[in-house]
VMD Tcl script that builds the backbone (N, CA, C; Angstrom):
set m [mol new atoms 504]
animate dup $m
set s [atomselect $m all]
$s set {name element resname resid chain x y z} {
  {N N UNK 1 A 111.764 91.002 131.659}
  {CA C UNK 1 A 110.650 91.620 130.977}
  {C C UNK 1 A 109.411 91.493 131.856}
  {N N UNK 2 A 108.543 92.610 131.890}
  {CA C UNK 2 A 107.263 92.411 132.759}
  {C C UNK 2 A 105.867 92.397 131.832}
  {N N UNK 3 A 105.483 91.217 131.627}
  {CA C UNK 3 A 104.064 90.758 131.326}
  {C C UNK 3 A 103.002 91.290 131.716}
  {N N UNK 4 A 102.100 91.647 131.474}
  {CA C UNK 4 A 101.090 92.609 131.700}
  {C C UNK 4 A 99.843 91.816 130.922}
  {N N UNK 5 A 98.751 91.438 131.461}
  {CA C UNK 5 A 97.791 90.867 130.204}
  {C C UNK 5 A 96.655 92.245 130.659}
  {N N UNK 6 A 96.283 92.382 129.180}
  {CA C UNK 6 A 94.689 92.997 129.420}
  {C C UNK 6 A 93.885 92.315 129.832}
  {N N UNK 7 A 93.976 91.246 129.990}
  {CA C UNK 7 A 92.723 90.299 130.271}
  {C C UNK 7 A 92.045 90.675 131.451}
  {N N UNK 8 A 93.033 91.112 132.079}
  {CA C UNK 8 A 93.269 91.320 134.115}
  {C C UNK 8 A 93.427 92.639 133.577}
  {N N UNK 9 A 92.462 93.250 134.121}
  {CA C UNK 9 A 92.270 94.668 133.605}
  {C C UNK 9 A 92.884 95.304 134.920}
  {N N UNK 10 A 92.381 94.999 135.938}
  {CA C UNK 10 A 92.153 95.104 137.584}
  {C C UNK 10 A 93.925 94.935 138.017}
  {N N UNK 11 A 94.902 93.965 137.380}
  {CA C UNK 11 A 95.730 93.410 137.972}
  {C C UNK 11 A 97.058 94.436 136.663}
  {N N UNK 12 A 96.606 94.570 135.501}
  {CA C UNK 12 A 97.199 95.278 134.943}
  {C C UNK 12 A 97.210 96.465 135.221}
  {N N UNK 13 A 96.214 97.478 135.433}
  {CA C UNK 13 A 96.203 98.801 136.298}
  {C C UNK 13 A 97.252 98.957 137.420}
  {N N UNK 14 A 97.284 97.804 138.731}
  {CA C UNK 14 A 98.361 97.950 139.786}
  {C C UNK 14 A 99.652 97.312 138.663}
  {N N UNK 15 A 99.758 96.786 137.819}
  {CA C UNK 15 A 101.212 96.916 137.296}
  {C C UNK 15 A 101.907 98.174 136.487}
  {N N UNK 16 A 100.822 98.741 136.217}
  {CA C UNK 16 A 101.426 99.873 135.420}
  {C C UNK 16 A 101.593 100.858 136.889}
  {N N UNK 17 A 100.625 101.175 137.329}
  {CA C UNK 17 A 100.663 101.668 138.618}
  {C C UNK 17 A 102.361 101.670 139.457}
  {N N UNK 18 A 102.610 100.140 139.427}
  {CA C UNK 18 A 104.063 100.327 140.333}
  {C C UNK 18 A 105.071 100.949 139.379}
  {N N UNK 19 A 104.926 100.927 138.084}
  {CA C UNK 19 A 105.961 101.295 136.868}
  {C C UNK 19 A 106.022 102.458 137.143}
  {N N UNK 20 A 104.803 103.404 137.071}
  {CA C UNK 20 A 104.577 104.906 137.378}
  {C C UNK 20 A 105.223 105.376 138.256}
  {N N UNK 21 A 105.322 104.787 139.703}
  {CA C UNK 21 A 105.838 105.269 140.755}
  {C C UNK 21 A 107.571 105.242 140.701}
  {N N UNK 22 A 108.295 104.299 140.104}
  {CA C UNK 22 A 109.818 104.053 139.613}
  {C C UNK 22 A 109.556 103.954 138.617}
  {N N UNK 23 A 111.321 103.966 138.318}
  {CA C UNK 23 A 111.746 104.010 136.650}
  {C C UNK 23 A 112.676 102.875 136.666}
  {N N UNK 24 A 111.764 101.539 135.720}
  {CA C UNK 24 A 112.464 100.870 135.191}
  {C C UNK 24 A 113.148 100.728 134.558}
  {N N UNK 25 A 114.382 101.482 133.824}
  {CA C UNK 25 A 114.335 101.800 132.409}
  {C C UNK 25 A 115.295 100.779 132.117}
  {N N UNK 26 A 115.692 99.829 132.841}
  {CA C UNK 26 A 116.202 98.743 131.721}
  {C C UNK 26 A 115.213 97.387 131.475}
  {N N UNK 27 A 114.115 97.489 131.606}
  {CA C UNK 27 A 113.345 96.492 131.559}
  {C C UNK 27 A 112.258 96.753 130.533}
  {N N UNK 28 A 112.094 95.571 129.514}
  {CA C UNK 28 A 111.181 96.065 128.980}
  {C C UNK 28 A 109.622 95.446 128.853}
  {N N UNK 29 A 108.682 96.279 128.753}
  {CA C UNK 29 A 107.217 95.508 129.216}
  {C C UNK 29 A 106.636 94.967 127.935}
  {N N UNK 30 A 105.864 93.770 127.913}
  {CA C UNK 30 A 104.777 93.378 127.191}
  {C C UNK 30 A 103.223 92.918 127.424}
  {N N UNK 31 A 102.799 93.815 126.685}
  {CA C UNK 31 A 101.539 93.627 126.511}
  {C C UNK 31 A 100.805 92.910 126.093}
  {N N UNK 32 A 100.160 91.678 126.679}
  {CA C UNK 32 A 99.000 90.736 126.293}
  {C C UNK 32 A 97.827 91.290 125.864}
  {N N UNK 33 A 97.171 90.219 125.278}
  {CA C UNK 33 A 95.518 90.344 125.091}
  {C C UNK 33 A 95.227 92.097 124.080}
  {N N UNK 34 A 96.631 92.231 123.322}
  {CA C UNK 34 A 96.136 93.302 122.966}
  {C C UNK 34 A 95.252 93.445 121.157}
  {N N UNK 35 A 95.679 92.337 120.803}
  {CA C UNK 35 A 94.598 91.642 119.274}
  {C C UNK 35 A 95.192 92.481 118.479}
  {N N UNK 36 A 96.272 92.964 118.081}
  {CA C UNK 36 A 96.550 93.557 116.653}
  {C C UNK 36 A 96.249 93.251 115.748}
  {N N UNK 37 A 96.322 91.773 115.535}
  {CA C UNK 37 A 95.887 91.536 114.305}
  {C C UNK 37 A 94.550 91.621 114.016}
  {N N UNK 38 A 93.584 92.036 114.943}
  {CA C UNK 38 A 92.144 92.726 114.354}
  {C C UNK 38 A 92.719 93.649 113.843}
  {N N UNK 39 A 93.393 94.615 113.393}
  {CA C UNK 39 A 93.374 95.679 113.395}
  {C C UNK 39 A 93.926 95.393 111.730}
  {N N UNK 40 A 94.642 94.042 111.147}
  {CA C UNK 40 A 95.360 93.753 109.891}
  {C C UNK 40 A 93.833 93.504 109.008}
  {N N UNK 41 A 93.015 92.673 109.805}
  {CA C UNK 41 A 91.727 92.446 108.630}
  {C C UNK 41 A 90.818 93.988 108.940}
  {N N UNK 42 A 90.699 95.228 110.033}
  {CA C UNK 42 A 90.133 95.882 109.527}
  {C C UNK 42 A 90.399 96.361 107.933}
  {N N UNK 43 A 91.790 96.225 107.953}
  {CA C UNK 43 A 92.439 97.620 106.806}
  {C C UNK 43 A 93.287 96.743 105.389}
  {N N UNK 44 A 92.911 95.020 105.583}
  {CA C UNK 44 A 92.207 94.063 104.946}
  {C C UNK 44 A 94.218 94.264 104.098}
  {N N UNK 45 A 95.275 94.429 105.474}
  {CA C UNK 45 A 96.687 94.150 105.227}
  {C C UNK 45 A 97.333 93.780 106.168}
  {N N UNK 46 A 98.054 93.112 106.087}
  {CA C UNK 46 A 99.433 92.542 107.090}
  {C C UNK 46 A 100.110 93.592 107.655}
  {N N UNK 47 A 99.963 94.442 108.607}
  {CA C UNK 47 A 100.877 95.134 109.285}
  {C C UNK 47 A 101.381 94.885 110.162}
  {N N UNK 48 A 100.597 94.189 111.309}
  {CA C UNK 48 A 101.333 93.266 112.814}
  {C C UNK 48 A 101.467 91.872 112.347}
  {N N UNK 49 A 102.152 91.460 112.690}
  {CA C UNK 49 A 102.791 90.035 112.318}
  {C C UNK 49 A 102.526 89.112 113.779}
  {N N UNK 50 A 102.472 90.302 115.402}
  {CA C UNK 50 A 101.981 89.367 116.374}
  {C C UNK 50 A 101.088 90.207 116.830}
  {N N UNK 51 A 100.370 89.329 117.651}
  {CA C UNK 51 A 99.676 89.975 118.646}
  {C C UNK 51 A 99.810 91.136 119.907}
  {N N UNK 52 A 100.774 90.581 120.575}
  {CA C UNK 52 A 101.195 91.519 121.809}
  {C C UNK 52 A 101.962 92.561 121.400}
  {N N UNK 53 A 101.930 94.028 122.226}
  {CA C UNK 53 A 102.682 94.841 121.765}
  {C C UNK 53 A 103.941 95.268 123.483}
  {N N UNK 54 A 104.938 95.865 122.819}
  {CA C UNK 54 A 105.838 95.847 123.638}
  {C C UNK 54 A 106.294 97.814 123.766}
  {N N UNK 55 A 107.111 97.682 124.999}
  {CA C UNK 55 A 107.299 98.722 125.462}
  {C C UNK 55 A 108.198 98.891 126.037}
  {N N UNK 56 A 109.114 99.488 126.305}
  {CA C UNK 56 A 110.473 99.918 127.173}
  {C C UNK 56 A 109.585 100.442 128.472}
  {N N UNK 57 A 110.483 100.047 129.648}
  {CA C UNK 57 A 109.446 100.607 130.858}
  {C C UNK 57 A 109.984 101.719 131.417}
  {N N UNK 58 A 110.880 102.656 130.679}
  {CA C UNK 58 A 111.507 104.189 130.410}
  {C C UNK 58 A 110.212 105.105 129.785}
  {N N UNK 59 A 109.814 104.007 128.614}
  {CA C UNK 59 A 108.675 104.929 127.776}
  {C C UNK 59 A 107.678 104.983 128.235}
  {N N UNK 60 A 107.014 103.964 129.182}
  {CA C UNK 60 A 105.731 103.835 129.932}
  {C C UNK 60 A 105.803 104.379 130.810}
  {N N UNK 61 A 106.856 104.622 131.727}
  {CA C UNK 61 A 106.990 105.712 132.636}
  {C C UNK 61 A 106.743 106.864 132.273}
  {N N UNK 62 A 107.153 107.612 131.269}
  {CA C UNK 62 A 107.728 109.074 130.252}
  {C C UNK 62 A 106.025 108.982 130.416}
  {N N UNK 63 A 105.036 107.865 129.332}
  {CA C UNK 63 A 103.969 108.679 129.106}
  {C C UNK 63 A 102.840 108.808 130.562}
  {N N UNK 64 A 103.501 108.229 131.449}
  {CA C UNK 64 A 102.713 107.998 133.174}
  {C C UNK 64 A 102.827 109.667 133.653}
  {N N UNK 65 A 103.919 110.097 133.505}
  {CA C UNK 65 A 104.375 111.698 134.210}
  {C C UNK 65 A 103.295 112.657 133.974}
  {N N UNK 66 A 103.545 113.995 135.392}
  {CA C UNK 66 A 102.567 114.798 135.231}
  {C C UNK 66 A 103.580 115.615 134.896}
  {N N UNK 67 A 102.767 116.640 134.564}
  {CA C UNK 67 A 103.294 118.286 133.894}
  {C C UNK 67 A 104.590 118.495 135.490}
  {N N UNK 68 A 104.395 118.185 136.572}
  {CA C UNK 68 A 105.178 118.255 137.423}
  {C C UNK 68 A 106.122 117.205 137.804}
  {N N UNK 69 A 106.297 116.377 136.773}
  {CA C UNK 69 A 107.362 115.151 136.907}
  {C C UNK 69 A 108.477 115.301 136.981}
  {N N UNK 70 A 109.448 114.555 137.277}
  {CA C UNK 70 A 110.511 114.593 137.080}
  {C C UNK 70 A 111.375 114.411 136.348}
  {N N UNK 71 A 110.584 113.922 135.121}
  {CA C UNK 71 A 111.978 114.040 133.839}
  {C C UNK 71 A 112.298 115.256 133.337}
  {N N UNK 72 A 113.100 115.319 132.384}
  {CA C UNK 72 A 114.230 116.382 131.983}
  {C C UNK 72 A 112.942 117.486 131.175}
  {N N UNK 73 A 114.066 118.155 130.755}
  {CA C UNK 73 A 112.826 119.507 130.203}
  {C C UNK 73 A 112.403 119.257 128.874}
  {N N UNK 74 A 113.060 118.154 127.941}
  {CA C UNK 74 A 112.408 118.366 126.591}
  {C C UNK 74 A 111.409 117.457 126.806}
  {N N UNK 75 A 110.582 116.805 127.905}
  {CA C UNK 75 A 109.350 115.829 127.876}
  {C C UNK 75 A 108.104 116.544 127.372}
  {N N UNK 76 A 107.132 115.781 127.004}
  {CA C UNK 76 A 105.688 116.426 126.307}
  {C C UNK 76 A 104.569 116.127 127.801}
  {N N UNK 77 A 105.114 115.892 128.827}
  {CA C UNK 77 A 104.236 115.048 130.163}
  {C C UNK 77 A 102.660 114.951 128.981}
  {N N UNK 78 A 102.898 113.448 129.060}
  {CA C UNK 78 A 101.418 112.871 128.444}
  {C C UNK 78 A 100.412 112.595 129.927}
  {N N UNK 79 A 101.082 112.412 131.167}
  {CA C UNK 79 A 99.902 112.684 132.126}
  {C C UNK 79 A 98.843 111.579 132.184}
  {N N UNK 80 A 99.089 110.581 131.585}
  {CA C UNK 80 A 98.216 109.835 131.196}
  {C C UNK 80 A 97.802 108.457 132.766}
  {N N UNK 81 A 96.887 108.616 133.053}
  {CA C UNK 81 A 96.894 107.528 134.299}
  {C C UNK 81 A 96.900 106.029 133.824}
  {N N UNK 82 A 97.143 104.816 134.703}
  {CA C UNK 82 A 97.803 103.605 134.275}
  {C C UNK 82 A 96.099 103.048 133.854}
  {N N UNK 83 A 95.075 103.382 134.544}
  {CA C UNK 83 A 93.674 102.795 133.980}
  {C C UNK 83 A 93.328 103.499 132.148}
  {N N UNK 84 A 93.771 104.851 132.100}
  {CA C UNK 84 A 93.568 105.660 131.075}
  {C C UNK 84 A 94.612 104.376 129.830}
  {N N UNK 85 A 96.030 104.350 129.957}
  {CA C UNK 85 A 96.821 103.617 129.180}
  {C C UNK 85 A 96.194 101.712 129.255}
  {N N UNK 86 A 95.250 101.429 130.586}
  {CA C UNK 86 A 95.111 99.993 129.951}
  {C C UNK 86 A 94.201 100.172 128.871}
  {N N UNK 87 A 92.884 101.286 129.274}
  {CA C UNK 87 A 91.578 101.555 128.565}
  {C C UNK 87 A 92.042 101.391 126.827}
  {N N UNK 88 A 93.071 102.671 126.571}
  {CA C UNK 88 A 93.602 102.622 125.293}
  {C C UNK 88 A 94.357 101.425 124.684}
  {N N UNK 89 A 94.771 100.768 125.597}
  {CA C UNK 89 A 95.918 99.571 124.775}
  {C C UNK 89 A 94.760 98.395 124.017}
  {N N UNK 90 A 93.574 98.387 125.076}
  {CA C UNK 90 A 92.708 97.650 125.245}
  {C C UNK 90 A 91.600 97.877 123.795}
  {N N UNK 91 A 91.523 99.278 123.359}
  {CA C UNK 91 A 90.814 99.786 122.309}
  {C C UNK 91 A 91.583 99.557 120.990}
  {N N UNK 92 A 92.609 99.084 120.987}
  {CA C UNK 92 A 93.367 99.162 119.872}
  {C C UNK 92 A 92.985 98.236 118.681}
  {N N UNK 93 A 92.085 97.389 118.963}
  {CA C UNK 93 A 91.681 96.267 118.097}
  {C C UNK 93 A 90.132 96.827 117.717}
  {N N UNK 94 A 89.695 98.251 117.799}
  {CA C UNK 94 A 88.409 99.107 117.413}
  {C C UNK 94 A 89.120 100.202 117.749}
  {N N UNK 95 A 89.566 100.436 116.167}
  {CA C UNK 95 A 90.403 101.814 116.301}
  {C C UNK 95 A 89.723 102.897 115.484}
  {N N UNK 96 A 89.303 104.390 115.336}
  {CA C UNK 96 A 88.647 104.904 114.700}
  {C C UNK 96 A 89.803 105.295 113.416}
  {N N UNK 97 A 90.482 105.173 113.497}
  {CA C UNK 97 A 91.474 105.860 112.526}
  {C C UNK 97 A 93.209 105.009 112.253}
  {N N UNK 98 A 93.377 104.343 111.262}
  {CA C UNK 98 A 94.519 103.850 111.113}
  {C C UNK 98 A 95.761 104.249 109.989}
  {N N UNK 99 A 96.541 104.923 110.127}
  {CA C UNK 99 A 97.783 105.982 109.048}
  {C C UNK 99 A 99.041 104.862 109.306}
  {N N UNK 100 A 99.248 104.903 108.228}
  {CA C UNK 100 A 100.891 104.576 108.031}
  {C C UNK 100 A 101.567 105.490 107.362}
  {N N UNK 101 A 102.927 105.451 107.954}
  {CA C UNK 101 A 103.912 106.168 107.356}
  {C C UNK 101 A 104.285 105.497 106.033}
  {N N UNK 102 A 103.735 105.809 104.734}
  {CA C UNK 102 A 104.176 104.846 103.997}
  {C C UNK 102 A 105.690 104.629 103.545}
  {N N UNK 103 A 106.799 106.009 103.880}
  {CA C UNK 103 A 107.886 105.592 103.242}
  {C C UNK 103 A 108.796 104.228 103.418}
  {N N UNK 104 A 108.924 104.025 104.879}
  {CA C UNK 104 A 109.670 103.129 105.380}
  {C C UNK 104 A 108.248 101.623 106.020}
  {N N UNK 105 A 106.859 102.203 105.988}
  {CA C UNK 105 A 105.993 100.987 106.388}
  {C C UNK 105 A 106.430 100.790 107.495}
  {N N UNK 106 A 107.364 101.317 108.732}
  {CA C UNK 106 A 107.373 100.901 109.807}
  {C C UNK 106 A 106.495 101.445 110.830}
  {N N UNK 107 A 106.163 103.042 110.550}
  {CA C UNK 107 A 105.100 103.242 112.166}
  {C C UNK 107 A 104.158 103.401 111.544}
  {N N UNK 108 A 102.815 102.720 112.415}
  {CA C UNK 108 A 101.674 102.726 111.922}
  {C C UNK 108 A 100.771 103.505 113.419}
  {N N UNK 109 A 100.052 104.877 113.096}
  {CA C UNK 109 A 99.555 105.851 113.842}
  {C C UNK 109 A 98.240 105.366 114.099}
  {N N UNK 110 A 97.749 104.972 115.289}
  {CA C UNK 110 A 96.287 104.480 115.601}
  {C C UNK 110 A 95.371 105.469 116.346}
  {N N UNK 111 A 94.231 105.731 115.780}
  {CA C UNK 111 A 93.522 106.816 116.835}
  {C C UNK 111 A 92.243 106.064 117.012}
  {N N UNK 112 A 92.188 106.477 118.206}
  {CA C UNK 112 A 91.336 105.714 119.221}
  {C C UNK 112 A 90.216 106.727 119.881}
  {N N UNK 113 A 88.962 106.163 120.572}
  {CA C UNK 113 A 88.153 106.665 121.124}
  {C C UNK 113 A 88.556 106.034 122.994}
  {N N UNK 114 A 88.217 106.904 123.504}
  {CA C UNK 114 A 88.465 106.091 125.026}
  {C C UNK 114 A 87.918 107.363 126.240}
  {N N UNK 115 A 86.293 106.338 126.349}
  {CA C UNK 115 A 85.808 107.025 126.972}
  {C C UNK 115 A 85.435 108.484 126.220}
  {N N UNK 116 A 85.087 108.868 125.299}
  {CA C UNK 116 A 85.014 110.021 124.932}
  {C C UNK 116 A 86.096 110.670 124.866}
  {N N UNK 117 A 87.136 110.249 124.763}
  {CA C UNK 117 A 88.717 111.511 124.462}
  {C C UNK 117 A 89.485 110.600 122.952}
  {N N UNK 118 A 89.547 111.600 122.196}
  {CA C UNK 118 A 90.486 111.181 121.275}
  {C C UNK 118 A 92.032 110.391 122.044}
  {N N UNK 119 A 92.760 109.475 121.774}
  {CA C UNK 119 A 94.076 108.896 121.743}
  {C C UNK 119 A 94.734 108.529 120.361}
  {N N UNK 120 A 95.779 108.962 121.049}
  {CA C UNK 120 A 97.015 108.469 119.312}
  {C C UNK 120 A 98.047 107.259 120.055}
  {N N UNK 121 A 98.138 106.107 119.331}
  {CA C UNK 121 A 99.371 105.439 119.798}
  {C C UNK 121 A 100.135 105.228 118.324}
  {N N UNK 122 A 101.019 105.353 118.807}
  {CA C UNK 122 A 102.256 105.032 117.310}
  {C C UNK 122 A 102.814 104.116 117.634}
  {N N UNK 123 A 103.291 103.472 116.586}
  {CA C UNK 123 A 103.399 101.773 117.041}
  {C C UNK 123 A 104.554 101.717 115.948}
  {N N UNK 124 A 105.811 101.197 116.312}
  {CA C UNK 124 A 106.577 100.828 115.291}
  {C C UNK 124 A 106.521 99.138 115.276}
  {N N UNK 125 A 106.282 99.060 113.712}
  {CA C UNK 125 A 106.815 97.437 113.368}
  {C C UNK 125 A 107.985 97.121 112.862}
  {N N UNK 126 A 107.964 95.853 113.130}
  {CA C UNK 126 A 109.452 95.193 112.857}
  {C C UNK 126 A 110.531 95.394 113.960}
  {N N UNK 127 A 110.485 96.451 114.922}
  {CA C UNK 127 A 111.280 97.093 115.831}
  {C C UNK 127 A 112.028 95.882 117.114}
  {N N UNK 128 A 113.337 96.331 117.704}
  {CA C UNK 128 A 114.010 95.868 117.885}
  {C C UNK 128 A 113.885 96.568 119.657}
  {N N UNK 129 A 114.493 95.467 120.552}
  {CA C UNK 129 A 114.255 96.329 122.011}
  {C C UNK 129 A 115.155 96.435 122.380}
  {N N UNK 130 A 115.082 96.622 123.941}
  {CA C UNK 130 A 116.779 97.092 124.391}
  {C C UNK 130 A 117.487 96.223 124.582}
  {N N UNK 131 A 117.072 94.956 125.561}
  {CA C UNK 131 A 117.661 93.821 125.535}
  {C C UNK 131 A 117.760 92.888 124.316}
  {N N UNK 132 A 117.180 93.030 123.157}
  {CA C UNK 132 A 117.236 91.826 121.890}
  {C C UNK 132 A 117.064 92.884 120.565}
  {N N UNK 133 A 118.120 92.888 120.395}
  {CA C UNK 133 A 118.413 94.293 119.122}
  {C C UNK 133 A 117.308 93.643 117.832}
  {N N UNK 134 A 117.315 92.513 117.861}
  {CA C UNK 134 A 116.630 91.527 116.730}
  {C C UNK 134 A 115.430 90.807 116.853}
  {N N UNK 135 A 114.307 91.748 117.801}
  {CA C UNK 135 A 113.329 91.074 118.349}
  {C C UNK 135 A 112.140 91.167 117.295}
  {N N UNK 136 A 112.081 91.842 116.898}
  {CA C UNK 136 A 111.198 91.796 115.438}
  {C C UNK 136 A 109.602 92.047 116.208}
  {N N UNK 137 A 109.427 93.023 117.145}
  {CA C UNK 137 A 108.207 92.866 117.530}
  {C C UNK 137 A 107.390 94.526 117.166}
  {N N UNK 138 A 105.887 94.560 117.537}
  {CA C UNK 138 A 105.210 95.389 117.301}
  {C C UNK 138 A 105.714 96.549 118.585}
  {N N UNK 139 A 105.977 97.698 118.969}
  {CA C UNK 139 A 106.529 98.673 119.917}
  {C C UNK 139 A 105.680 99.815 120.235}
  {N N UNK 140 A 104.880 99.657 121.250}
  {CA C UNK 140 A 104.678 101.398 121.055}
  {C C UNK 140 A 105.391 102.526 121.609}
  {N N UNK 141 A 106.050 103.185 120.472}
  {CA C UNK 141 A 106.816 104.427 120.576}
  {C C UNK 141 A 106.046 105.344 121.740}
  {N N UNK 142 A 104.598 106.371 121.699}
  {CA C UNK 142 A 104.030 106.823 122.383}
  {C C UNK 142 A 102.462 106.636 122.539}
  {N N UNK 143 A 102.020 106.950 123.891}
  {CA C UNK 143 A 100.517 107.299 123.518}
  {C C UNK 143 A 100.114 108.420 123.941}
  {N N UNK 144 A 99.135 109.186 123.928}
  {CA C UNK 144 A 98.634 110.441 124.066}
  {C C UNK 144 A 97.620 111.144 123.849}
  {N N UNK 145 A 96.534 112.037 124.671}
  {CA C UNK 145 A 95.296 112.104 124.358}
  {C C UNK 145 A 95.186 113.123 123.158}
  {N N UNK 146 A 94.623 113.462 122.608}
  {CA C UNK 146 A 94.565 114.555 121.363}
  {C C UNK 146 A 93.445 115.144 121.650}
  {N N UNK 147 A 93.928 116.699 121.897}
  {CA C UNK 147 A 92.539 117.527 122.543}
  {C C UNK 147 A 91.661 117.759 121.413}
  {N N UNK 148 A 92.464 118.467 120.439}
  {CA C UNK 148 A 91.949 118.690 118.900}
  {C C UNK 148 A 91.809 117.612 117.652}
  {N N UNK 149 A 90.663 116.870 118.148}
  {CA C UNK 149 A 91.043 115.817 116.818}
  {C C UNK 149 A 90.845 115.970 115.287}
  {N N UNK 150 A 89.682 116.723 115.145}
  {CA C UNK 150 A 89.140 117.258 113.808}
  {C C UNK 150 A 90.800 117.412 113.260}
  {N N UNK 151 A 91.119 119.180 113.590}
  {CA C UNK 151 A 92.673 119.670 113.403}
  {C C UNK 151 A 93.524 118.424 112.998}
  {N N UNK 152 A 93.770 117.682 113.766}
  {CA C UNK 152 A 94.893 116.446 113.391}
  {C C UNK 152 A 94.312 115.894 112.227}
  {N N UNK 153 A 93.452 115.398 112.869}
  {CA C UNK 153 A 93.285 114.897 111.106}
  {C C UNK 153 A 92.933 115.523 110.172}
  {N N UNK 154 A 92.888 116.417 109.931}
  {CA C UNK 154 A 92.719 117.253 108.554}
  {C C UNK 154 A 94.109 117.132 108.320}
  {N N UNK 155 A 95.293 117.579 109.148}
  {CA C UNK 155 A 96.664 117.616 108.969}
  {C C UNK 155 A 97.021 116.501 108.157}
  {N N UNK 156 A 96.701 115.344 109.858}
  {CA C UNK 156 A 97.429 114.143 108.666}
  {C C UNK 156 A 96.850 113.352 107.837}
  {N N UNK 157 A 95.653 114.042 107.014}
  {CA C UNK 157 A 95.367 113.695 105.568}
  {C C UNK 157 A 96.247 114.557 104.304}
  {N N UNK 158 A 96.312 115.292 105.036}
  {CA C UNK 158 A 97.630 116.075 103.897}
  {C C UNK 158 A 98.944 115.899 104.073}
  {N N UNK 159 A 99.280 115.776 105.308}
  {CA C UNK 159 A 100.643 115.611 105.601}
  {C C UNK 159 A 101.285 114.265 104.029}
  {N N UNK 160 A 102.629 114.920 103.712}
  {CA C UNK 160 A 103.119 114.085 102.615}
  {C C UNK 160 A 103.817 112.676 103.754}
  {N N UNK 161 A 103.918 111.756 103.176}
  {CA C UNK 161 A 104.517 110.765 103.909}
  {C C UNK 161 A 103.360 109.938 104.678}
  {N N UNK 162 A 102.638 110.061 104.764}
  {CA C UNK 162 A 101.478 109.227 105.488}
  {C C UNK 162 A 100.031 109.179 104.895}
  {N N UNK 163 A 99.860 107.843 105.012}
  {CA C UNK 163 A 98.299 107.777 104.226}
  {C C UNK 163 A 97.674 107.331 104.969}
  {N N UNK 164 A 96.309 107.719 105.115}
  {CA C UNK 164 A 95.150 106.906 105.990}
  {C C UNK 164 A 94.870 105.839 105.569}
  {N N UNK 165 A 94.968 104.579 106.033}
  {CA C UNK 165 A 94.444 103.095 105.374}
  {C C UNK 165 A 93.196 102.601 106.178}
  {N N UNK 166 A 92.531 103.456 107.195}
  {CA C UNK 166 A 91.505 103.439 107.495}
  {C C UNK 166 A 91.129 103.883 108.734}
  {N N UNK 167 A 89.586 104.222 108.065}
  {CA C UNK 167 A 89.012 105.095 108.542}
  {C C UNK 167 A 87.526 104.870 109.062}
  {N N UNK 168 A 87.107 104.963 110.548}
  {CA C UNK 168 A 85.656 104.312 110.791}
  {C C UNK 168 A 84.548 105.450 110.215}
}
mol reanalyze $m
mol bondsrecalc $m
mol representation Tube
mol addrep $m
């Protein structure tokens, strides 16, 4: 597994950096210093149970790619640079917008400010990794900038299945 702290903003950038350039994909990364649980007393509930959040280094690659990458054709290239993904991991504990899926309570949708661009990270809890089927940790599924934010969220205030539990 590769450790990553936000703390080392400077030293985390060249780690995501070497991820970008290869594909780890049996290794999976964790994220320090990322404070979820600010994010349980904004919305004044237990949703992260830890602090650090984790990542397959398949998926951190996937969201590193440009529109000219090399993965397969059904990718969304999120394009996202490794300073852009510390900036956001780093914002996650001052989030402008927090949704859960309420049916199952496992992904909880975070939107973020960074630098002036809307971001979405989806985060599954309770989730299990590749190497430890039973790891019980916080995951982020994806991240991604959102050109249209107004639009989204008007959506996912209506969208059935998800409720906003807060909102700055």
């Amino acid at each position: 597994m590769k450790v990553i702290n936000l703390g080392t903003m400077t030293r985390a950038i060249e780690i995501i950096d070497g991820l970008g350039k290869k594909r780890l994909a049996n290794a999976d990364v964790r994220f320090q210093n990322v404070h979820l649980k600010k994010i349980n007393k904004l919305i004044g509930k237990q949703v992260f149970t830890k602090n650090d959040l984790f990542m397959d280094a398949g998926g951190l690659w996937d969201i590193l790619q440009e529109e000219n990458g090399t993965i397969g054709k059904h990718h969304h290239y999120h394009g996202l640079s490794p300073a852009s993904v510390i900036k956001a991991l780093a914002s996650l504990q001052n989030p402008e917008l927090v949704a859960l899926e309420f049916q199952t309570r496992r992904y909880v949708v975070v939107t973020l400010s960074v630098e002036g661009r809307a971001m979405l990270a989806v985060i599954e809890t309770g989730a299990s990794l590749r190497n430890d089927r039973n790891a019980n940790v916080n995951k982020l599924v994806t991240l991604y900038e959102k050109n249209d934010f107004s639009e989204y969220l008007r959506r996912i205030e209506k969208r059935a299945g998800t409720r906003v539990i807060y909102k700055k």
